[in-house]
Every structure is written in structure tokens, then in C-alpha cells.
ROMARVO-169545 format. One record per atom (N, C-alpha, C, CB): x, y, z; residue number from 1. Coordinates in steps of 0.05 Angstrom, whole numbers, always signed. Glycine has a CB too. Example, Ala and Ser with C-alpha at 12.3 -4.5 7.8 and 13.67 -1.06 7.14 Angstrom:
+--------+--------+--------+-----+
!     c1 !     c2 !     c3 ! seq !
+--------+--------+--------+-----+
!   +264 !   -114 !   +156 !   1 !
!   +246 !    -90 !   +156 !   1 !
!   +264 !    -66 !   +156 !   1 !
!   +226 !    -89 !   +181 !   1 !
!   +257 !    -45 !   +142 !   2 !
!   +273 !    -21 !   +143 !   2 !
!   +258 !     +1 !   +157 !   2 !
!   +282 !    -12 !   +114 !   2 !
+--------+--------+--------+-----+
//
This chain:
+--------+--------+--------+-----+
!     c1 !     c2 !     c3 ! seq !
+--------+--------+--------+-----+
!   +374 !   -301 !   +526 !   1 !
!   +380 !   -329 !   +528 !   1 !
!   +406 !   -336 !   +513 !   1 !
!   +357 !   -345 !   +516 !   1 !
!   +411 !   -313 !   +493 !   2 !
!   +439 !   -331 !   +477 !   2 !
!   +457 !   -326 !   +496 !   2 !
!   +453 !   -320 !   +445 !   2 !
!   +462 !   -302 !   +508 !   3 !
!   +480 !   -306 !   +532 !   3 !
!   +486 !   -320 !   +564 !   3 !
!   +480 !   -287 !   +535 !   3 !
!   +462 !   -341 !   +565 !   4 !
!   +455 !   -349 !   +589 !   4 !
!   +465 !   -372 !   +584 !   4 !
!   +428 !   -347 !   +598 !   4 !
!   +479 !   -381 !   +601 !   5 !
!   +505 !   -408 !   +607 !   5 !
!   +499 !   -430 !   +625 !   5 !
!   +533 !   -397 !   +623 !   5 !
!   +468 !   -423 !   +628 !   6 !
!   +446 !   -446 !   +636 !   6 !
!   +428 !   -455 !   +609 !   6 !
!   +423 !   -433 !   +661 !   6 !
!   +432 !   -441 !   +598 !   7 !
!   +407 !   -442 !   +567 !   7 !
!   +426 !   -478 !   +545 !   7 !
!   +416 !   -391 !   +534 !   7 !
!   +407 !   -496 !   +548 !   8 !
!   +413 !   -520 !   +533 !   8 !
!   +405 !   -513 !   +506 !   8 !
!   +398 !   -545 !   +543 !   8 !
!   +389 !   -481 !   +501 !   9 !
!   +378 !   -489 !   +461 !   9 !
!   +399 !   -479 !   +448 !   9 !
!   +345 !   -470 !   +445 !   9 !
!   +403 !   -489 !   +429 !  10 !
!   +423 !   -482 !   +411 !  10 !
!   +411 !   -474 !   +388 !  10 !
!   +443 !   -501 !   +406 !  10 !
!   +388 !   -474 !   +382 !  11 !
!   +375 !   -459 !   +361 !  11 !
!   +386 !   -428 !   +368 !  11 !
!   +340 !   -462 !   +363 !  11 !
!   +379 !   -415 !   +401 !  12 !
!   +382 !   -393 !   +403 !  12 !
!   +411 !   -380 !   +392 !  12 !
!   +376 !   -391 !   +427 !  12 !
!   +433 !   -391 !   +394 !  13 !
!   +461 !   -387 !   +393 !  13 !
!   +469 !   -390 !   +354 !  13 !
!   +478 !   -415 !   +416 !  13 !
!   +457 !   -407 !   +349 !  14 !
!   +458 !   -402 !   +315 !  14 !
!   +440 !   -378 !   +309 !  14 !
!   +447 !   -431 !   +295 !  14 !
!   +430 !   -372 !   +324 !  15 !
!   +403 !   -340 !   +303 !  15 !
!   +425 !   -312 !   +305 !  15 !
!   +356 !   -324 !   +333 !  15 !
!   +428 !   -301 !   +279 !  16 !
!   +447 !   -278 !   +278 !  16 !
!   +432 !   -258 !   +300 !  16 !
!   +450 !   -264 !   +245 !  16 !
!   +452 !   -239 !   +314 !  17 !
!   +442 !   -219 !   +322 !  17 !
!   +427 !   -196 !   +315 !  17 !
!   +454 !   -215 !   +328 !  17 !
!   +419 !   -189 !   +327 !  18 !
!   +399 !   -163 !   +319 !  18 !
!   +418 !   -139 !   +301 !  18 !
!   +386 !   -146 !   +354 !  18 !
!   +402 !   -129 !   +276 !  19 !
!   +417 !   -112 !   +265 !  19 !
!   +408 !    -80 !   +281 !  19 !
!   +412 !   -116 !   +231 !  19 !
!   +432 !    -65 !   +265 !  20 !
!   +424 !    -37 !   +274 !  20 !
!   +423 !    -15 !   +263 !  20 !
!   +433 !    -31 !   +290 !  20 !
!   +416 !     +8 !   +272 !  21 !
!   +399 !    +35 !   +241 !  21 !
!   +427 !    +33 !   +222 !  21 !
!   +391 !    +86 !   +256 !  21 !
!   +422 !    +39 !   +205 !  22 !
!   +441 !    +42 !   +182 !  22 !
!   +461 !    +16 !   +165 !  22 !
!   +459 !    +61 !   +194 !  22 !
!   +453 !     -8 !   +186 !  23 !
!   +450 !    -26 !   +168 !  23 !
!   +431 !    -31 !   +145 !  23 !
!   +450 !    -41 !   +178 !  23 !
!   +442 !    -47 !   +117 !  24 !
!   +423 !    -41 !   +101 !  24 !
!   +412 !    -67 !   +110 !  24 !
!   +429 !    -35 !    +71 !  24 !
!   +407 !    -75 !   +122 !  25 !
!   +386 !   -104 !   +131 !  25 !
!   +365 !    -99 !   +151 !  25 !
!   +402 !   -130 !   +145 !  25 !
!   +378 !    -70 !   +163 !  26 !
!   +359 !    -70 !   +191 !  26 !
!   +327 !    -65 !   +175 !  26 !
!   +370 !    -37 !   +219 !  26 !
!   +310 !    -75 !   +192 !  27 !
!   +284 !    -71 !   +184 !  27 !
!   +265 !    -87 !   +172 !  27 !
!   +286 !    -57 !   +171 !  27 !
!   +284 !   -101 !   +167 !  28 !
!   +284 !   -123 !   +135 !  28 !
!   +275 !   -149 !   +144 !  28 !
!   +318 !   -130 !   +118 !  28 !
!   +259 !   -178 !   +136 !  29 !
!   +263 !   -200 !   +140 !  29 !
!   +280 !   -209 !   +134 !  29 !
!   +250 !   -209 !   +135 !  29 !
!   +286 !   -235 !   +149 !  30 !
!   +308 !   -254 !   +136 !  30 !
!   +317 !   -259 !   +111 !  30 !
!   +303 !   -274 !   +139 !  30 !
!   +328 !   -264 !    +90 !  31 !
!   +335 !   -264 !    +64 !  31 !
!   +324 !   -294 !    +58 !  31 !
!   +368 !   -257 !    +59 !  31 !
!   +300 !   -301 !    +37 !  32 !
!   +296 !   -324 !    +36 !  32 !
!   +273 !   -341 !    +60 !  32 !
!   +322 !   -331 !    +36 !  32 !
!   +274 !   -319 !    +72 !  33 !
!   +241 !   -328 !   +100 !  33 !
!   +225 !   -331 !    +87 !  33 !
!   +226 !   -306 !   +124 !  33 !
!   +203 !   -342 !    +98 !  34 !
!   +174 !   -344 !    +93 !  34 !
!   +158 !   -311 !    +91 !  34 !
!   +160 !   -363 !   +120 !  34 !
!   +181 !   -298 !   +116 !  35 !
!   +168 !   -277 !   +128 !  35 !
!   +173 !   -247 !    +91 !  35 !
!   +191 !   -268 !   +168 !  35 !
!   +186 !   -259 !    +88 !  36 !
!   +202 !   -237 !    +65 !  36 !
!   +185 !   -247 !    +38 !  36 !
!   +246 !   -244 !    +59 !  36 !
!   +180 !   -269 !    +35 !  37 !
!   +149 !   -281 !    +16 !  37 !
!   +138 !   -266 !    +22 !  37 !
!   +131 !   -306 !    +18 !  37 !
!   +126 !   -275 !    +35 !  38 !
!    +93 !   -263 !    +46 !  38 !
!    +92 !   -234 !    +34 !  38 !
!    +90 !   -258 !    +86 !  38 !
!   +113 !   -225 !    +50 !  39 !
!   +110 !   -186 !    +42 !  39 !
!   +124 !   -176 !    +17 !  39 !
!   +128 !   -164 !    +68 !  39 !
!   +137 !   -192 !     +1 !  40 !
!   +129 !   -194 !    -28 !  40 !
!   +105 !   -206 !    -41 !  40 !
!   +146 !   -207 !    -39 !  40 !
!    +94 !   -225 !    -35 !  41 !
!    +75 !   -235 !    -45 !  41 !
!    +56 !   -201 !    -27 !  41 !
!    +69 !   -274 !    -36 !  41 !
!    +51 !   -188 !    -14 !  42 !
!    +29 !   -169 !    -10 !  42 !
!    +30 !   -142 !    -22 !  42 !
!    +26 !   -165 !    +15 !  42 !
!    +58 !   -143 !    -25 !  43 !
!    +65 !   -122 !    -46 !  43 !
!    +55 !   -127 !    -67 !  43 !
!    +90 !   -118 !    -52 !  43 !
!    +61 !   -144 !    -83 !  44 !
!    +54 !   -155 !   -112 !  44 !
!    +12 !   -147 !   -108 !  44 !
!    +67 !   -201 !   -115 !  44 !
!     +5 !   -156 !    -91 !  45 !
!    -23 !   -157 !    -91 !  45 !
!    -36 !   -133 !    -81 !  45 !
!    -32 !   -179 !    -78 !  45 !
!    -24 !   -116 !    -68 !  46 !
!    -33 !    -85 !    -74 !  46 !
!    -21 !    -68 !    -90 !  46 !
!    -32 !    -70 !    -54 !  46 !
!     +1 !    -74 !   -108 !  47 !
!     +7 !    -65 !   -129 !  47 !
!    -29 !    -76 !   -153 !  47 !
!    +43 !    -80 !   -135 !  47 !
!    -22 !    -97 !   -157 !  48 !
!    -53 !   -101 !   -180 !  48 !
!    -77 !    -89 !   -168 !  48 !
!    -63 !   -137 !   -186 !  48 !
!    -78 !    -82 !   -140 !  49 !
!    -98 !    -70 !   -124 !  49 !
!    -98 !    -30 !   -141 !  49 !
!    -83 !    -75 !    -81 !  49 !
!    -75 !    -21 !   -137 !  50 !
!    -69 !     -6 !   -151 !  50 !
!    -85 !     +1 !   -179 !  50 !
!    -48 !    -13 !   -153 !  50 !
!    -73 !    -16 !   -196 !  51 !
!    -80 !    -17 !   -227 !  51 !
!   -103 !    -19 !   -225 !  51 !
!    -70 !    -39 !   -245 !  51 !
!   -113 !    -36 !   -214 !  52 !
!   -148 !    -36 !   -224 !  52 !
!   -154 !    -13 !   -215 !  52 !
!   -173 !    -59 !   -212 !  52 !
!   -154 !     +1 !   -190 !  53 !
!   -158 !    +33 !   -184 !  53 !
!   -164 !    +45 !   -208 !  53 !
!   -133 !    +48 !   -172 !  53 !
!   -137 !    +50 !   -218 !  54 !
!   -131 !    +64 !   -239 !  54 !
!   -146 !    +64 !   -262 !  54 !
!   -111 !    +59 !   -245 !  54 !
!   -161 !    +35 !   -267 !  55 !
!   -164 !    +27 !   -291 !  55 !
!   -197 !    +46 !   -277 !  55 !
!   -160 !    -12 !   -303 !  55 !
!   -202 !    +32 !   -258 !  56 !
!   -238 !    +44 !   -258 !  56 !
!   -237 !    +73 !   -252 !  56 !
!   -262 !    +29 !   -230 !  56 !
!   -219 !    +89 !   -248 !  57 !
!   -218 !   +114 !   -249 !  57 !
!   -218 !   +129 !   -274 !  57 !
!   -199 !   +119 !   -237 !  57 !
!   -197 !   +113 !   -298 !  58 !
!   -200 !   +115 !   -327 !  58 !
!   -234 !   +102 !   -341 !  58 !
!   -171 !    +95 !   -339 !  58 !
!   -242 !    +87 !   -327 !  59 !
!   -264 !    +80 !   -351 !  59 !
!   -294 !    +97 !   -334 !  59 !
!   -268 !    +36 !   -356 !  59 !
!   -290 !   +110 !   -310 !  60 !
!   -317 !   +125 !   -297 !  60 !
!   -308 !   +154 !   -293 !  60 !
!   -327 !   +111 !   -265 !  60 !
!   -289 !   +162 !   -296 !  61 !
!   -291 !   +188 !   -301 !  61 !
!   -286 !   +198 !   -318 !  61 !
!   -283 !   +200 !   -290 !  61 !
!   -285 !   +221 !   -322 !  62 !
!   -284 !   +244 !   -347 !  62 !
!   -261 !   +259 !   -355 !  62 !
!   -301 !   +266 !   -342 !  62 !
!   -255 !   +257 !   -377 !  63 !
!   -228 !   +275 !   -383 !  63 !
!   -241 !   +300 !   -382 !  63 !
!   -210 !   +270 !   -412 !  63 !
!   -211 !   +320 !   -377 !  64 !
!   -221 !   +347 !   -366 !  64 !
!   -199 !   +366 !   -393 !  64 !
!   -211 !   +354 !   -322 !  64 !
!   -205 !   +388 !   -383 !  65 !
!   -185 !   +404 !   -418 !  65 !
!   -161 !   +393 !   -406 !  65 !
!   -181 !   +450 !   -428 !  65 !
!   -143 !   +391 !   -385 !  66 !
!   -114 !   +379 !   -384 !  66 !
!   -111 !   +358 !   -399 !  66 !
!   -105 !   +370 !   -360 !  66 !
!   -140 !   +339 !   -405 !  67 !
!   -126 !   +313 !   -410 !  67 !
!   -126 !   +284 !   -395 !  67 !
!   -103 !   +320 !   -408 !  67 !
!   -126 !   +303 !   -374 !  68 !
!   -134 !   +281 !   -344 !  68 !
!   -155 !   +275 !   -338 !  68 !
!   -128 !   +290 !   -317 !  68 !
!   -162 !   +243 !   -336 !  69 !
!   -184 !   +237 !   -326 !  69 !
!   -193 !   +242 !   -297 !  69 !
!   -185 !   +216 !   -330 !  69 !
!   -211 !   +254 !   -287 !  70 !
!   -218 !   +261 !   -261 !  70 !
!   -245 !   +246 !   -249 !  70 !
!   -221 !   +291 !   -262 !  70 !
!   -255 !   +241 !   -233 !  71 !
!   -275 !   +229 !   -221 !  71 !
!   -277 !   +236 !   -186 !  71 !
!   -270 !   +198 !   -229 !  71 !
!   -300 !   +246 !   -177 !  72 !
!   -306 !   +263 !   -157 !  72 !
!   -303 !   +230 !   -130 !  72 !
!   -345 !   +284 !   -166 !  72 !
!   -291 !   +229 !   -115 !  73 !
!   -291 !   +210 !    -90 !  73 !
!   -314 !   +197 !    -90 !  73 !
!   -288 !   +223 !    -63 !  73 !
!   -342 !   +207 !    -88 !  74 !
!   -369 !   +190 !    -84 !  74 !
!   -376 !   +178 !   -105 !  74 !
!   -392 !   +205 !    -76 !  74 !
!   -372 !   +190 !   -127 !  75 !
!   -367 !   +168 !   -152 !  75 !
!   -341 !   +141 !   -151 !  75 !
!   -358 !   +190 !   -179 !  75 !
!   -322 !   +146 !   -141 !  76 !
!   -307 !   +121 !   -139 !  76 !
!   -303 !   +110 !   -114 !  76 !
!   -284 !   +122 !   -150 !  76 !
!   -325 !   +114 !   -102 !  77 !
!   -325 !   +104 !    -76 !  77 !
!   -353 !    +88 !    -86 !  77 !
!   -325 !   +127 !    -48 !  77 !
!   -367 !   +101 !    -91 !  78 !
!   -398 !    +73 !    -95 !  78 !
!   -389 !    +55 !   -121 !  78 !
!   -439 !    +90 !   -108 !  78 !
!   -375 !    +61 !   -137 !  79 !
!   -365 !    +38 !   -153 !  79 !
!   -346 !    +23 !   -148 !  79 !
!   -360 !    +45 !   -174 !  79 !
!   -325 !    +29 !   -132 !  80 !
!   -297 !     +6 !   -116 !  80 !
!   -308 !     -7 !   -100 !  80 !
!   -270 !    +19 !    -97 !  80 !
!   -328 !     +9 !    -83 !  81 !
!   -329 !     -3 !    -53 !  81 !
!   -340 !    -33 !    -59 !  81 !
!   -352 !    +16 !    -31 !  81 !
!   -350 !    -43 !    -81 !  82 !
!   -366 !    -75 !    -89 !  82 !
!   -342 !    -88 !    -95 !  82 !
!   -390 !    -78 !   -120 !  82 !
!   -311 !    -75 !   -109 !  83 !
!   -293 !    -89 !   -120 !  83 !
!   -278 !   -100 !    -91 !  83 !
!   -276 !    -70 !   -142 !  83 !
!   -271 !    -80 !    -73 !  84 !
!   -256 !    -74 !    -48 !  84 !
!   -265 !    -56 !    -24 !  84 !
!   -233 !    -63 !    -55 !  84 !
!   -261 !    -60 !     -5 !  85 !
!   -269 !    -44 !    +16 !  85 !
!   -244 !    -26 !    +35 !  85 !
!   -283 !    -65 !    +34 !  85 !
!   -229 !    -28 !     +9 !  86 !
!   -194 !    -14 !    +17 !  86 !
!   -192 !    +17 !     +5 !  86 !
!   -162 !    -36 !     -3 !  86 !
!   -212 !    +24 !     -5 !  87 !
!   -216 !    +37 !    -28 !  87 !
!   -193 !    +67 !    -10 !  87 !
!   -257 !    +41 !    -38 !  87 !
!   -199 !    +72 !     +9 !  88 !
!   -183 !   +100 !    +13 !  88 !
!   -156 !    +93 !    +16 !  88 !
!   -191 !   +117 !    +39 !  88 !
!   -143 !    +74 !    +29 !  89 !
!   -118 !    +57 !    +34 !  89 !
!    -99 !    +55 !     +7 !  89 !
!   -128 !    +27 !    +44 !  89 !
!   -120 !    +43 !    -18 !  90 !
!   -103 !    +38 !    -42 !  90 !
!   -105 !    +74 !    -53 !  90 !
!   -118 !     +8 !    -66 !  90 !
!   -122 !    +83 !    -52 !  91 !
!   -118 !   +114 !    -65 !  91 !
!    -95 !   +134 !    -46 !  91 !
!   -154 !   +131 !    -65 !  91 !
!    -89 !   +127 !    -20 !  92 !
!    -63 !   +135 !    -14 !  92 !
!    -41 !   +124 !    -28 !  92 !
!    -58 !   +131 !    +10 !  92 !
!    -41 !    +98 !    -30 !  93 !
!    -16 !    +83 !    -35 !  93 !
!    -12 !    +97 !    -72 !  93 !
!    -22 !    +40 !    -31 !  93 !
!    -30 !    +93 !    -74 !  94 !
!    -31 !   +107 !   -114 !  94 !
!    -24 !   +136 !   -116 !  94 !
!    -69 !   +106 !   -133 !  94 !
!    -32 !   +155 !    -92 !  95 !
!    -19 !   +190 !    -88 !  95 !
!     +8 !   +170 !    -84 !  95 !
!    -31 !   +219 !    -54 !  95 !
!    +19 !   +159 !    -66 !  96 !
!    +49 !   +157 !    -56 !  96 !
!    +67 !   +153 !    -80 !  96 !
!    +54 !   +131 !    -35 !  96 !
!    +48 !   +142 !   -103 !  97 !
!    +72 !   +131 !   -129 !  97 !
!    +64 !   +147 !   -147 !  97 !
!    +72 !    +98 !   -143 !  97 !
!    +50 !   +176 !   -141 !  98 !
!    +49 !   +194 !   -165 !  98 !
!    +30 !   +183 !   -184 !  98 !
!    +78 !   +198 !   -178 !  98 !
!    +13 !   +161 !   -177 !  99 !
!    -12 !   +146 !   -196 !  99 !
!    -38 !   +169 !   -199 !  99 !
!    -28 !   +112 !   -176 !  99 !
!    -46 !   +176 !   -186 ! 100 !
!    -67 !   +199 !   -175 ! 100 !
!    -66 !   +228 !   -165 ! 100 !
!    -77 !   +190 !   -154 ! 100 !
!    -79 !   +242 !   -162 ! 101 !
!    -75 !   +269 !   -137 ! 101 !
!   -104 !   +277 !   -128 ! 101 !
!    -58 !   +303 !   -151 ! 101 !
!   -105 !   +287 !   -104 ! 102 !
!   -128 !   +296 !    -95 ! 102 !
!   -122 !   +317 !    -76 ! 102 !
!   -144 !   +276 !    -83 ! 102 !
!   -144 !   +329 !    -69 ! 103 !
!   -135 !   +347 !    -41 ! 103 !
!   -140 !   +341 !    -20 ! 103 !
!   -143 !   +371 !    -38 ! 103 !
!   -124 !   +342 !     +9 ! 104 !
!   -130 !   +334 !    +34 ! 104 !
!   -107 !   +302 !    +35 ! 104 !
!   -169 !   +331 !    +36 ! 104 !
!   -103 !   +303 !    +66 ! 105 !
!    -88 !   +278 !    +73 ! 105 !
!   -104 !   +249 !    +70 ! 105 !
!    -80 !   +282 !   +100 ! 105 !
!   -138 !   +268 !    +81 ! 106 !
!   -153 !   +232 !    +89 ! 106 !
!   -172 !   +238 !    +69 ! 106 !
!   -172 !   +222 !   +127 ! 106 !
!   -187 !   +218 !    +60 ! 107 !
!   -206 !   +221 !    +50 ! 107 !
!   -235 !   +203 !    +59 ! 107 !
!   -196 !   +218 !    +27 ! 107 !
!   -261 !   +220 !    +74 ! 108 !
!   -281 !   +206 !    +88 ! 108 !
!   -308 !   +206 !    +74 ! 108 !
!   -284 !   +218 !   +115 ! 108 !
!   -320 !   +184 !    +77 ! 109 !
!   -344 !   +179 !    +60 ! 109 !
!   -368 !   +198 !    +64 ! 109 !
!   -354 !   +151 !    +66 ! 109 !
!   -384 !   +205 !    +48 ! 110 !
!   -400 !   +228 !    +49 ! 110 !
!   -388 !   +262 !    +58 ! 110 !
!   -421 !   +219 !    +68 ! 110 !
!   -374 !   +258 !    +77 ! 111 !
!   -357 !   +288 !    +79 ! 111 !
!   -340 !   +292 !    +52 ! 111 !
!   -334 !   +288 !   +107 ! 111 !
!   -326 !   +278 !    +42 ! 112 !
!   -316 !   +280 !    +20 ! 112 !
!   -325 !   +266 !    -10 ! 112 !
!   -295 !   +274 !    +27 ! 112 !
!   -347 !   +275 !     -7 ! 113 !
!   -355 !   +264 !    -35 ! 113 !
!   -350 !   +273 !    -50 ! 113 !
!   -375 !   +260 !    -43 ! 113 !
!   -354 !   +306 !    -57 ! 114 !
!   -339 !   +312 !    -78 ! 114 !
!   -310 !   +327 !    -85 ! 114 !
!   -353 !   +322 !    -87 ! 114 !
!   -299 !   +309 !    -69 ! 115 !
!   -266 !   +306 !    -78 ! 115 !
!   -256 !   +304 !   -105 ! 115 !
!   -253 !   +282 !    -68 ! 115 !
!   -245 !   +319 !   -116 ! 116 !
!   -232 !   +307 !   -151 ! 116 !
!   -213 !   +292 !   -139 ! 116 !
!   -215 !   +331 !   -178 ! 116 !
!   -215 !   +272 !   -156 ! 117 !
!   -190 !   +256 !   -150 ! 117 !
!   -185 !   +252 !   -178 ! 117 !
!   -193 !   +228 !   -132 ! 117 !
!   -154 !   +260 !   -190 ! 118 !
!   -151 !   +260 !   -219 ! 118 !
!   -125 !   +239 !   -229 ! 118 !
!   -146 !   +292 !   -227 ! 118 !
!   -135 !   +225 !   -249 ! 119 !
!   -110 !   +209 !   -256 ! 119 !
!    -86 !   +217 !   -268 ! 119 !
!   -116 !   +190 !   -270 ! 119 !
!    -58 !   +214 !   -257 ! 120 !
!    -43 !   +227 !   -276 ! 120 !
!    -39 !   +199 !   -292 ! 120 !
!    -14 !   +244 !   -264 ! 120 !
+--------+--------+--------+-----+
//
């Protein structure tokens, strides 16, 4: 439509064009959108999603001779799952920032119950 010389909106003709790979904007919301809130504001709230993880991983499991607290998946799966029902989602996001480690990519309920999952 921005190029169409029948088109009366002029909203369309003020919206910047589409960015492209290797711009540092491509990908990105608007600077100052609603849309760029939002997905700060969801960051911010699976970040504290995070921490508490962490915290009930520190206060229900067991330090081991490393040092590290560890707690087996079916143990922090029957105690998160009342806090959140994200429980495998935020324990990826917490491996991605070096918060945790476990073994395996996925982690499934009763097949993996006893998973260590250990806090660094």
C-alpha cells in the first residue's frame, strides 16, 4: 500500500520501512512501543520467575560434597508445580543463564523424576 498511488492513508507512508538481517534494529520492536513494554515488562517477570526457582531449589534440596545444592526433578516438580505451572520452561531459561544444570534437553514428568538438577 505505501507504494500504491490509489492508497488515500497516509498513516501508511509515515511507517519506516522494514528493517533487514544485520541491522541492529531488525527483530526488534519499535523504540518506545507499547510492543517493546510489554516484552520488557515479560522479561522482568520471568526473570523473578527465575529467582524464586532458585530460591526453592536452595531451601528443598541438599548440598552435596561440591557444595552445590541439588534436588532430584520430582522433588521440584511437586513443590513448583502449586507456585507455577511453567516449571520446565523457567528451568530451561535458568540452564540458558548458567543458574542450574541437569542432564538431557527436555525434562518430562514421571519419566524424569529422578533428574539432579543442581544449583550453581
Amino acid at each position: 500500500q505505501r507504494k500504491n498511488p490509489f492508497s488515500n492513508d497516509n498513516r501508511l507512508a509515515s511507517k519506516p520501512g522494514h528493517t533487514q538481517r544485520g541491522d541492529p534494529t531488525y527483530g526488534r520492536p519499535t523504540e518506545g512501543s507499547q510492543t517493546e513494554q510489554r516484552g520488557k515488562d515479560a522479561h522482568s517477570h520471568v526473570g523473578k520467575e527465575v529467582e524464586e526457582l532458585c530460591l526453592i531449589i536452595r531451601s528443598t534440596g541438599e548440598v552435596g560434597e561440591d557444595g552445590h545444592v541439588s534436588v532430584t526433578f520430582g522433588q521440584l516438580f511437586e513443590t513448583y508445580v502449586t507456585i507455577s505451572n511453567k516449571v520446565v520452561g523457567i528451568l530451561l531459561r535458568a540452564r540458558k543463564h548458567g543458574l542450574v544444570h541437569f542432564e538431557g534437553e527436555m525434562l518430562w514428568q514421571g519419566k524424569d523424576d529422578d533428574v539432579i538438577i543442581t544449583l550453581l
